[in-house]
C-alpha positions as a printed Julia matrix, in Angstrom:
197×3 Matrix{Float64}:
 -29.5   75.0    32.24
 -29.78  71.56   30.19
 -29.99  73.81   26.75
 -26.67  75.16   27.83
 -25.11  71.87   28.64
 -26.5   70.61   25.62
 -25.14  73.32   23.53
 -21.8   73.05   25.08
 -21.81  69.53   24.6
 -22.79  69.9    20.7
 -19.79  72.88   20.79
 -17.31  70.14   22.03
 -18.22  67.41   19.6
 -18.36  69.73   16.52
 -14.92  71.3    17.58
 -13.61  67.42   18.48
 -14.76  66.21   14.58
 -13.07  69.16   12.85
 -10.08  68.68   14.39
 -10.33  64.79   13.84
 -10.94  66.31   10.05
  -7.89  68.44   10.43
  -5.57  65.77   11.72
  -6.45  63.13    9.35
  -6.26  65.82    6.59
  -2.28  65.95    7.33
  -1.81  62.38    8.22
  -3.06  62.01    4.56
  -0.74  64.42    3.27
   2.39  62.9     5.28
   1.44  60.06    3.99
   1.61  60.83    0.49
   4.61  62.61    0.76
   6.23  59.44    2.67
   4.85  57.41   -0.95
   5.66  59.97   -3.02
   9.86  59.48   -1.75
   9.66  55.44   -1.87
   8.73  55.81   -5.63
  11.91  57.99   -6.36
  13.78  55.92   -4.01
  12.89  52.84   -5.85
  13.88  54.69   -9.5
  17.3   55.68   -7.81
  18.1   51.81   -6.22
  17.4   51.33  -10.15
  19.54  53.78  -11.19
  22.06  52.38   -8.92
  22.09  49.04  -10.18
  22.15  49.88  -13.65
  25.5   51.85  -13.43
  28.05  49.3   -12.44
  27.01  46.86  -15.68
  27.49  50.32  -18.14
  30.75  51.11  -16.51
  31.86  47.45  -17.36
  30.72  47.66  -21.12
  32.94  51.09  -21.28
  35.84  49.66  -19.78
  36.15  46.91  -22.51
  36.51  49.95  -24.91
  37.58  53.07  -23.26
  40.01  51.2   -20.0
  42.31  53.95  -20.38
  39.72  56.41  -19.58
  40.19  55.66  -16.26
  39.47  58.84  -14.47
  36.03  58.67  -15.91
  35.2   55.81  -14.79
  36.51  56.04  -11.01
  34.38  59.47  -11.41
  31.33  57.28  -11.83
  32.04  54.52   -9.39
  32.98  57.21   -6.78
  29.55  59.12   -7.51
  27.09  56.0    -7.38
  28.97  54.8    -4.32
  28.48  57.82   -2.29
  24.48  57.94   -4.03
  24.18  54.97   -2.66
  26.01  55.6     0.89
  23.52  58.87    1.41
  20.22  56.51    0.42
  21.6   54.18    2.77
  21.77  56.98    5.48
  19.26  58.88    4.71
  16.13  57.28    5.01
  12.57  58.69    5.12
  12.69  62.82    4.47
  11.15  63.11    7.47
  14.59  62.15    9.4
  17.74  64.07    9.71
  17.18  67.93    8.48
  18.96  68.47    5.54
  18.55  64.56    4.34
  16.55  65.03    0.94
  19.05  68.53    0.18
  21.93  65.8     0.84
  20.35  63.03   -1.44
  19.45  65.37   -4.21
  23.31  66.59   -3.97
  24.73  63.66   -4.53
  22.38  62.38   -7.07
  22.99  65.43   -8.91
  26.79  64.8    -8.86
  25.82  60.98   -9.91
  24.28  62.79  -13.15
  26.97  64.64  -13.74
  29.66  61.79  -13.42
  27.42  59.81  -16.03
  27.33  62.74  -18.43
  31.35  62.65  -18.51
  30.44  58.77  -19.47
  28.33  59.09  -22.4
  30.62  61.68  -23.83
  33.0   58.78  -23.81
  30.63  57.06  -26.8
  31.53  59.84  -28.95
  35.1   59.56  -28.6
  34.94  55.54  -29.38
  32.85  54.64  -31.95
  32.73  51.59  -31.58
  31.61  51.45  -27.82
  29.01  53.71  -29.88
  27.66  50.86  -31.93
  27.58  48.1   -29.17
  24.26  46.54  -28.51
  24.8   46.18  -25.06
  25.86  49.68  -24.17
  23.08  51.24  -26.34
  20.47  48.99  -24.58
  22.26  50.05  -21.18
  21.8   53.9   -22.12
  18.43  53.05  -23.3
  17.76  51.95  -20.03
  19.56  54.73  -18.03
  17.31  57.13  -20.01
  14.37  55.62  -19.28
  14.89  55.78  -15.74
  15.98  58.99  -15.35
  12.89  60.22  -16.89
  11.08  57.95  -14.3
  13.22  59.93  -11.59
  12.48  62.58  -13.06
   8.8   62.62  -13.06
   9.23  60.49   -9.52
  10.8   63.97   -8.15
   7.97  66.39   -9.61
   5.32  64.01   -7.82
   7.14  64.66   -4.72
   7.55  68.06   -4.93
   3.89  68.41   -5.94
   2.73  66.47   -2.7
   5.3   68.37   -0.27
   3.64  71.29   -1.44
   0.14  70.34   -1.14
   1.57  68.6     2.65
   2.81  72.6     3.21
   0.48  74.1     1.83
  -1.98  72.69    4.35
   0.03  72.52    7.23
   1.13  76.07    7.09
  -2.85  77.57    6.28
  -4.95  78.34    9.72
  -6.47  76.36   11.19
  -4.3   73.57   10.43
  -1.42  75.24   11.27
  -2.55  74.42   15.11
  -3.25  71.16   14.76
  -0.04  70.43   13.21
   1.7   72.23   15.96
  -0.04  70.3    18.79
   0.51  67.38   17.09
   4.33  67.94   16.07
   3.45  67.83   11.62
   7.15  69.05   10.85
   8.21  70.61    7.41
   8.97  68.46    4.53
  11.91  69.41    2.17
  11.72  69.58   -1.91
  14.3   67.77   -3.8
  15.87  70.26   -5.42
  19.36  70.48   -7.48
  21.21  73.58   -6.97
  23.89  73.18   -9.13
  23.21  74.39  -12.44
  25.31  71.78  -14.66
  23.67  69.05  -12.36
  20.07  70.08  -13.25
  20.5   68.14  -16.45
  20.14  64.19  -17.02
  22.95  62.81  -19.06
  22.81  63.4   -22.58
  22.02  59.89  -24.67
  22.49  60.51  -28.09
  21.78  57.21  -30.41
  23.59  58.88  -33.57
């Protein structure tokens, strides 16, 4: 009777440590994944604050391009409205498919822009608007790779909690789905074109 108990016992603390393993497994994951977003969310609040002094540059050379420009404004405003709102991926379903959206209409807007530099040639040759796009560039490449990090760590956060027996654990202990920041818009897929010609 006390090899029983005993066994039992040893059942109950080998089952209590794997799931300890199991749970600690995804809060690792989560974790990452809740890292992973603050890095793109800091390259974005970049991205944001870079946009209002490169809209000023253009408008000393290309004012009457007007539509353009509101374009942009109207684009980083609402960016910056849904980063407001949205908040950690793990909020509000459909939050990271609502960022991505209107980051990806941010990169278009800013596309339109730097076309404008080929049209004035002088707004072309200005230090401050090359350093400016310089910048932009450099940062959206740092989004860029921000969002692939991401992606890679909502898969790996999936990946586990979807694979038995972690799939129970991260029932019991409510591990929801994570979203990838994707862009389904073809012509917002691309980052603005910078061309230092």
């Amino acid at each position: 009777m006390l090899w029983i108990a005993l066994g039992v016992a040893a059942l109950f603390v080998v089952l209590l440590v794997v799931v300890i393993g199991l749970y600690n497994g995804l809060v690792r994951k989560r974790v990452d994944c809740d890292n992973a977003w603050s890095q793109i969310d800091v390259q974005l609040k970049r991205r944001h604050d870079l946009i209002p002094n490169l809209v000023e540059t253009v408008k000393g050379y290309a004012g009457h391009e007007r539509g353009t420009l509101e374009a942009v404004i109207a684009a980083r405003n609402q960016a910056v409205t849904v980063a407001g709102s949205a908040g950690s991926p793990a909020g509000a379903p459909g939050a990271v498919a609502e960022r991505a959206a209107a980051e990806g209409a941010l990169s278009s807007a800013l596309g339109r822009l730097f076309a404008l530099s080929e049209a004035y040639p002088d707004l072309k040759a200005n230090t401050n608007f090359a350093q400016l796009q310089e910048e932009l560039t450099s940062t959206e490449n740092k989004v860029g790779f921000s969002r692939q990090h991401y992606n890679d760590c909502v898969g790996r956060y999936e990946e586990t909690r979807q694979t038995f027996p972690t799939a129970i654990i991260a029932g019991v202990f409510n591990f929801g789905p994570r979203e990838y920041f994707t862009v389904d818009v073809a012509e917002q897929r691309e980052a603005p074109k910078v061309s230092f010609k």
